[in-house]
C-alpha angles and dihedrals in degrees: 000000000000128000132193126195121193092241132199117151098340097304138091107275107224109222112058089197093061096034101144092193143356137211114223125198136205117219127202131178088350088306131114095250095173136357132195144170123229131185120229087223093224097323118145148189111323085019094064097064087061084035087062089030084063103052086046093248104174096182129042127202113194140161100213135006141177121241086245086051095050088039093051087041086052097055084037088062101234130137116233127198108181141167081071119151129178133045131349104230082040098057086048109050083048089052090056094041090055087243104110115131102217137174110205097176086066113129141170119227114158109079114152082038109111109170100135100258124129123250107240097026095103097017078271100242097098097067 
């Protein structure tokens, strides 16, 4: 299995369309083998399904996402937990141990909306 978290500075970044990197992380056996960032070069919103397509991620965990980005990671086959905040490892290793706190209702409706807050902060759909 291979999981991918939206990353910026250890933690979950909180807007999937605007996600800069991700660490992925290779699974074995229900344990974390090998992890790595990678940089989108540049790929945004309705690109970074095929992005993640591309580097056979199979899970997602996201803070907030748009209702075109859950649909293209849906074709795209791969499983999305999102409304996730904290760190990264620590999302993971939650995510394996059955323990993960998730909000899958989470969207992101306020693009366009610049006013410096942060998707995911408030579940987003109250902008």
């Amino acid at each position: 299995m291979r999981i991918a978290v939206t990353y910026e500075n250890d933690e979950v970044f909180q807007h999937f369309g605007h996600s800069e990197q991700f660490k992925l992380y290779d699974v074995e056996d229900g344990a974390v083998k090998t992890s790595a960032v990678v940089d989108t070069n540049g790929s945004g919103h309705g690109a970074l399904a095929g992005f993640l397509k591309a580097h056979n991620v199979d899970t997602l965990i996201c803070g907030g996402i748009g209702g075109g980005a859950k649909a293209a990671l849906a074709e795209a086959g791969i499983h999305l937990y999102s409304g996730v905040t904290g760190g990264a490892d620590a999302a993971v290793e939650a995510l394996l141990t059955g323990a993960l706190v998730f909000h899958p209702d989470v969207t992101c409706n306020h693009h366009g909306d610049h006013h410096g807050g942060t998707c995911g902060e408030h579940g987003c759909g109250g902008h």
